[in-house]
C-alpha atoms as a printed R data frame, in Angstrom:
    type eleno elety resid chain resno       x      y       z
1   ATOM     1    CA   UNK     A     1  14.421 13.572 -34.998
2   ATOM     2    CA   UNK     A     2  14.093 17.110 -36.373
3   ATOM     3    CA   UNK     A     3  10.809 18.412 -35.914
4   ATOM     4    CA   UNK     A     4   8.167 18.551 -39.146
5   ATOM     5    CA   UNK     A     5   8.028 22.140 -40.593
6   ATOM     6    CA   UNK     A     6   4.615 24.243 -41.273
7   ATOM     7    CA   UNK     A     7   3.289 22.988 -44.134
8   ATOM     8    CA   UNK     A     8   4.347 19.452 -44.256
9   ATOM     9    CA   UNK     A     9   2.247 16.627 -44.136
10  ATOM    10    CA   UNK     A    10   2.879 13.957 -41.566
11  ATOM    11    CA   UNK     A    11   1.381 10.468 -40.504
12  ATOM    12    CA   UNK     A    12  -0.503 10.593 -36.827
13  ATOM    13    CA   UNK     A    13  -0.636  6.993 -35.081
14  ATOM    14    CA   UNK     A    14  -2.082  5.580 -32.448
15  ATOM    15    CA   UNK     A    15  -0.918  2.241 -30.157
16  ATOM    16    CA   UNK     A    16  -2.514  0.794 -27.559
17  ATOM    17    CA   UNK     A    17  -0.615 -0.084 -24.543
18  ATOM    18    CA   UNK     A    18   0.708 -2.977 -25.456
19  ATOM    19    CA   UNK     A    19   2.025 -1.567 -28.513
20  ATOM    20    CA   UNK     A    20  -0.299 -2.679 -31.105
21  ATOM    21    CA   UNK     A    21  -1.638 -0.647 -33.879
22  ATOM    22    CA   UNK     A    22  -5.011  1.394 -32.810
23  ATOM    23    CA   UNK     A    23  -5.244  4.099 -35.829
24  ATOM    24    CA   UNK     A    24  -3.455  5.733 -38.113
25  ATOM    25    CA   UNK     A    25  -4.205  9.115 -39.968
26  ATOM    26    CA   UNK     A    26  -2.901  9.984 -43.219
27  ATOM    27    CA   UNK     A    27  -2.164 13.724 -44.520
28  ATOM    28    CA   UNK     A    28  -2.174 15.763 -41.292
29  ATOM    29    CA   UNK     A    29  -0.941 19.388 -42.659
30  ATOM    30    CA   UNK     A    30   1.312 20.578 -39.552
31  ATOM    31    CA   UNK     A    31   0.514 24.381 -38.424
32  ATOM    32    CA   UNK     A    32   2.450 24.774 -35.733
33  ATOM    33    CA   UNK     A    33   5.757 22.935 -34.250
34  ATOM    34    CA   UNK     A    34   7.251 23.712 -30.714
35  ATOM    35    CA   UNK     A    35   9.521 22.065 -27.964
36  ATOM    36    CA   UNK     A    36   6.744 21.325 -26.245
37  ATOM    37    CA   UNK     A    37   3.493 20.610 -29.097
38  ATOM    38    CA   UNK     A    38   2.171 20.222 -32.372
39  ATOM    39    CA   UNK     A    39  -0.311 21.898 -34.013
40  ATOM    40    CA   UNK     A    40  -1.600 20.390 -37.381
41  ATOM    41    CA   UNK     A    41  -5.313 20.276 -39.297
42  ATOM    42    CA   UNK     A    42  -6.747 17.297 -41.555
43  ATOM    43    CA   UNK     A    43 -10.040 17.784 -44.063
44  ATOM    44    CA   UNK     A    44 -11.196 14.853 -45.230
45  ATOM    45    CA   UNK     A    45  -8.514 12.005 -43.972
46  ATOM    46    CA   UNK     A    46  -7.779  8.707 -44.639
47  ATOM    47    CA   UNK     A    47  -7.999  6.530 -41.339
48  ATOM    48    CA   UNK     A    48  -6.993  3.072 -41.192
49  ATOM    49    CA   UNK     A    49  -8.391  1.238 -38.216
50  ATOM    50    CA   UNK     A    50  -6.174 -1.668 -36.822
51  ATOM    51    CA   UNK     A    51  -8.871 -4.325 -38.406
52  ATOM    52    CA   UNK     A    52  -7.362 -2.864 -41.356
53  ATOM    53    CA   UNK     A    53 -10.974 -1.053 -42.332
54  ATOM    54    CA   UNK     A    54 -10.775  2.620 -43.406
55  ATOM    55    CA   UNK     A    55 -12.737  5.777 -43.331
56  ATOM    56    CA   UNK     A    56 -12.471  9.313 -44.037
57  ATOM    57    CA   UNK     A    57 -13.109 12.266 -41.906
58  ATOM    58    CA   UNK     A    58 -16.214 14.571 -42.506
59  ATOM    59    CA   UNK     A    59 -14.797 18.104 -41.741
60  ATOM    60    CA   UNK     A    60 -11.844 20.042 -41.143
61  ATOM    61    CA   UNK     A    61 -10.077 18.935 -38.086
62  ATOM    62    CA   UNK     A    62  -7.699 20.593 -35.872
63  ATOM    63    CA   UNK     A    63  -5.367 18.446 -33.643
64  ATOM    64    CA   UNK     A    64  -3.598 19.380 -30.464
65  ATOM    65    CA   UNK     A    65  -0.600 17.502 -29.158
66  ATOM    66    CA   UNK     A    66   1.577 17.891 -26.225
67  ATOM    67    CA   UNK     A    67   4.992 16.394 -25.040
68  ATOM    68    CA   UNK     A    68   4.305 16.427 -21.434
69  ATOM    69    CA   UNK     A    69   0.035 16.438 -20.638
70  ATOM    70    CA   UNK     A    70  -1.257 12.974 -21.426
71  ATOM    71    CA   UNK     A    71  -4.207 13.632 -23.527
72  ATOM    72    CA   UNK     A    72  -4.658 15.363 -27.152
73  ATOM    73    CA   UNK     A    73  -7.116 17.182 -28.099
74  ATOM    74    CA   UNK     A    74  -9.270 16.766 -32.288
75  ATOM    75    CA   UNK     A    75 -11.682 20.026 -32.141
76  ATOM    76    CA   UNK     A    76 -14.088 19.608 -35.022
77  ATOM    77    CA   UNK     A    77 -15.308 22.154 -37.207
78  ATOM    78    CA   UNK     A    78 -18.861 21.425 -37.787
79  ATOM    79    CA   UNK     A    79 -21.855 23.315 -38.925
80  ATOM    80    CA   UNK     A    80 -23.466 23.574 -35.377
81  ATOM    81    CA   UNK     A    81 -20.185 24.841 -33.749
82  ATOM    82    CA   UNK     A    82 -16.582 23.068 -32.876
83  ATOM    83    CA   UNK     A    83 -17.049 19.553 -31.089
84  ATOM    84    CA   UNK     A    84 -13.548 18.862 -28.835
85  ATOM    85    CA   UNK     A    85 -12.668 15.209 -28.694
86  ATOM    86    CA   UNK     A    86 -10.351 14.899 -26.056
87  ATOM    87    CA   UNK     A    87  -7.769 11.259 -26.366
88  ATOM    88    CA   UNK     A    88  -6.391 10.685 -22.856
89  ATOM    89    CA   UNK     A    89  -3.723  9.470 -24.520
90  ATOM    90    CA   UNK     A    90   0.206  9.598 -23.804
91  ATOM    91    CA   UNK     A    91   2.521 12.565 -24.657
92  ATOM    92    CA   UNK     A    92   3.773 12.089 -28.168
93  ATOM    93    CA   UNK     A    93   6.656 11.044 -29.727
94  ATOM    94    CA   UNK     A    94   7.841 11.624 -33.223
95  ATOM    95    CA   UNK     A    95  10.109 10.051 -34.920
96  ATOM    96    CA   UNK     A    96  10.850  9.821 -38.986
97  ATOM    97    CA   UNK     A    97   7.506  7.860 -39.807
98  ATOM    98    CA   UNK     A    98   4.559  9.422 -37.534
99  ATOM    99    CA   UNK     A    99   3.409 11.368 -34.501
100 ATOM   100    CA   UNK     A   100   2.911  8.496 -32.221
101 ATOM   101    CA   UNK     A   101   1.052  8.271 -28.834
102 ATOM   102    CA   UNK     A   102  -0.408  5.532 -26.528
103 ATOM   103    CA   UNK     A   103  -4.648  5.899 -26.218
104 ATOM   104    CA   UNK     A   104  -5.450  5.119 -22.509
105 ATOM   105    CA   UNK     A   105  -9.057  4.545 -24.266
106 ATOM   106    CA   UNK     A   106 -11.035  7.427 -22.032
107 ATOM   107    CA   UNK     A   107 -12.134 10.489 -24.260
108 ATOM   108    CA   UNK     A   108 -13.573 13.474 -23.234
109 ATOM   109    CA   UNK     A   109 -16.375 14.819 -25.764
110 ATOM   110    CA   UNK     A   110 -17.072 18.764 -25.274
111 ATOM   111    CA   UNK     A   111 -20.555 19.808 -27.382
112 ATOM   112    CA   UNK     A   112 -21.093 23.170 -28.818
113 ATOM   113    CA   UNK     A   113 -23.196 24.010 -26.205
114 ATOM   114    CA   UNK     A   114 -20.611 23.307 -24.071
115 ATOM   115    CA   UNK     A   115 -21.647 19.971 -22.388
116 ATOM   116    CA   UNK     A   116 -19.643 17.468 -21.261
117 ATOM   117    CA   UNK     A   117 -19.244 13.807 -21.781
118 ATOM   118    CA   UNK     A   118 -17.256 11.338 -20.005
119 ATOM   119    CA   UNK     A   119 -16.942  8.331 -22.940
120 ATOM   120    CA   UNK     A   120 -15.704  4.952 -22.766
121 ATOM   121    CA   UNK     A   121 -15.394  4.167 -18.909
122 ATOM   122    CA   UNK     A   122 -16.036  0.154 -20.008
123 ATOM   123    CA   UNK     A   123 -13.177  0.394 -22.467
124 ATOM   124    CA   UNK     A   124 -10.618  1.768 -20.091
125 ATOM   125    CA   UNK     A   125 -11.290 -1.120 -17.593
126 ATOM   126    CA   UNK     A   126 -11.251 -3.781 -19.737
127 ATOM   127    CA   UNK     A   127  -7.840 -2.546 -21.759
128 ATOM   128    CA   UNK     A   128  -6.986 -1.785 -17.914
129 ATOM   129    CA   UNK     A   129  -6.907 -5.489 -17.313
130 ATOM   130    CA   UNK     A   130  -6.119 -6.571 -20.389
131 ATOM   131    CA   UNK     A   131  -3.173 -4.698 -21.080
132 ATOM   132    CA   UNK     A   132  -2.018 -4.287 -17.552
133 ATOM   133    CA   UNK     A   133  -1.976 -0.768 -17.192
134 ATOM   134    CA   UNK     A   134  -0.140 -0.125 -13.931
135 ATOM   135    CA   UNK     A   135  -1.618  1.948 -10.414
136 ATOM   136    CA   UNK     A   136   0.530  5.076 -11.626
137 ATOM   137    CA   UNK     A   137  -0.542  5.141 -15.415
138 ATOM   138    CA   UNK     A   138  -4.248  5.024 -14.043
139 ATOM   139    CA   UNK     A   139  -3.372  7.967 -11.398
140 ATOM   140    CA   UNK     A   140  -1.634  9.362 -13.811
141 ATOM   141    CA   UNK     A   141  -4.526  8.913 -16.768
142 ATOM   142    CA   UNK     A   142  -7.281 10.188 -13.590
143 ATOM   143    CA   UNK     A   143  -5.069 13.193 -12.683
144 ATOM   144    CA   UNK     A   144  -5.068 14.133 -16.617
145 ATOM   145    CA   UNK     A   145  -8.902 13.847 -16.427
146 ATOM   146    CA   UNK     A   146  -9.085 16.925 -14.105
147 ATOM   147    CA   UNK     A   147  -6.575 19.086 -15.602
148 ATOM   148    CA   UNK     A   148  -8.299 18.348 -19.298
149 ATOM   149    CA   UNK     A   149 -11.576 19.316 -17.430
150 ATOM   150    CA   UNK     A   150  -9.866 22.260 -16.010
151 ATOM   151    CA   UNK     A   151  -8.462 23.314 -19.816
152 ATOM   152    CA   UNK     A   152 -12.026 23.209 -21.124
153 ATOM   153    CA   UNK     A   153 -13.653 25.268 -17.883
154 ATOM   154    CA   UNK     A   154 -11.103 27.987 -18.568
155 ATOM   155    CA   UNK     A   155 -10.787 27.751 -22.281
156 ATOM   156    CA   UNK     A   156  -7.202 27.276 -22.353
157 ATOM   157    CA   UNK     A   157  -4.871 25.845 -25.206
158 ATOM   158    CA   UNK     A   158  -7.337 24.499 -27.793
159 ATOM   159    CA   UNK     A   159 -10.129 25.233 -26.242
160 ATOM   160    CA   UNK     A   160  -9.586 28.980 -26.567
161 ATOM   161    CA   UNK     A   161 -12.124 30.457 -29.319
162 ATOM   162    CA   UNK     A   162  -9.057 32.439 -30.580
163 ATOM   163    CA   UNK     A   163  -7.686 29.065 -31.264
164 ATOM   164    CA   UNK     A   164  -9.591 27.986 -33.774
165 ATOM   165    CA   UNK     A   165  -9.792 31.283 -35.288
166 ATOM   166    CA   UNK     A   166  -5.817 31.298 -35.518
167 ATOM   167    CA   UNK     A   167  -5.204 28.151 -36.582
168 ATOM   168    CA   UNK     A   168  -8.062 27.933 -38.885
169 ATOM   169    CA   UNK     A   169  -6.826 31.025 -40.534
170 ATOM   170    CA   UNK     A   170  -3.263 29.488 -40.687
171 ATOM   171    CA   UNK     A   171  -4.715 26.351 -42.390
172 ATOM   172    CA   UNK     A   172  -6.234 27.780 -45.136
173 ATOM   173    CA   UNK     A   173  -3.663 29.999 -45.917
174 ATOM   174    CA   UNK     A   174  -1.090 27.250 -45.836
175 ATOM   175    CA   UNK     A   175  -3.689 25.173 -48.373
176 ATOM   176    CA   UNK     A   176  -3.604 28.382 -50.248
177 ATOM   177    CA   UNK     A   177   0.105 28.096 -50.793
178 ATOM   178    CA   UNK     A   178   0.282 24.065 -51.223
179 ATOM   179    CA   UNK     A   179  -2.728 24.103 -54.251
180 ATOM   180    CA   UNK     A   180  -0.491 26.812 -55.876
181 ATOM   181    CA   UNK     A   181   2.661 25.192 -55.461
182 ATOM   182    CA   UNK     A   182   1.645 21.780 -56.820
183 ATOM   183    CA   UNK     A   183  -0.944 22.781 -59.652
C-alpha cells in the first residue's frame, strides 16, 4: 500500500480486539507521511461510533500515529491550551480504505496545565476478559504506559510545543491550498 500524500484526505478506524468496529473518522487531512508515522489534522469531523451514532469534533485536531509504539496520540486545540488524548492503541496499519489500529481501551488525558489522567482502568479489564487479551499484549499495553508517560515528561514527538506550532502551521497552509483548488 503506497503511503497517502500531504494533502489527502484519508479515513482513520478503530477495532477492538476482536476485530469489531470501535470508530471511524472521516476527512483526516494528512500532514506528514514517514516509514515509521503519520501526521494528519481534522476540524470539525464526522465520527461514526460502532452503535452506528455520529458526532462531530469541536476543534482542530492533530493526530499522531506510529508503526512501532502502541499508542497514538489526538492533541486538541482548545481555547484554554492543547489537551493530549493519548489511545494505547496498536501500531497502525494502512491499507487502501483507512488508517487502522486496535484500541487496548486505556487513554492517557494530559491537561493544559499539564496534569495527568489515567482513564478507563474498568474498560481495559473488562475488554481484557472479554476479548481475551493475552499476558504479553497487557505487558506490552503496561510497558507502553511508561514510555507514553515518559514522551509527555520530556515533551517529545507530539508533545513538543514546536509540534503543534509546525504542524498547525502546515495545516492551514495546506487548507489554504485545498479551498483554492476546489472553489
Amino acid at each position: 500500500m503506497k503511503q497517502p500524500k500531504e494533502g489527502e484526505f484519508i479515513t482513520i478506524k478503530g477495532y477492538k480486539h476482536d476485530g469489531s468496529l470501535h470508530r471511524t473518522w472521516k476527512d483526516n487531512m494528512v500532514l506528514k507521511t514517514s516509514e515509521q508515522s503519520i501526521i494528519a489534522c481534522n476540524d470539525h469531523t464526522l465520527v461514526t461510533e460502532s452503535d452506528g451514532r455520529r458526532w462531530v469534533t469541536r476543534e482542530v485536531a492533530l493526530l499522531y500515529y506510529h508503526k512501532h509504539f502502541w499508542f497514538n496520540v489526538v492533541c486538541m486545540l482548545r481555547k484554554r491550551g492543547v489537551t493530549y488524548y493519548c489511545n494505547l492503541a496498536s501500531p497502525y496499519v494502512m491499507d487502501q480504505e483507512a488508517l487502522k489500529y486496535i484500541d487496548y481501551d486505556l487513554d492517557i488525558k494530559v491537561f493544559p496545565d499539564g496534569e495527568k489522567r489515567l482513564l478507563d482502568l474498568d474498560e481495559y479489564e473488562i475488554h481484557g476478559r472479554r476479548y481475551h487479551y493475552s499476558d504479553e499484549i497487557d505487558r506490552i499495553i503496561k510497558y507502553q504506559i511508561q514510555e507514553l508517560v515518559r514522551w509527555i515528561e520530556e515533551e517529545k514527538g507530539p508533545f513538543s510545543p514546536h509540534f503543534i506550532d509546525i504542524w498547525y502551521e502546515r495545516y492551514c497552509q495546506l487548507s489554504h491550498q485545498y479551498k483554492q483548488k476546489h472553489n
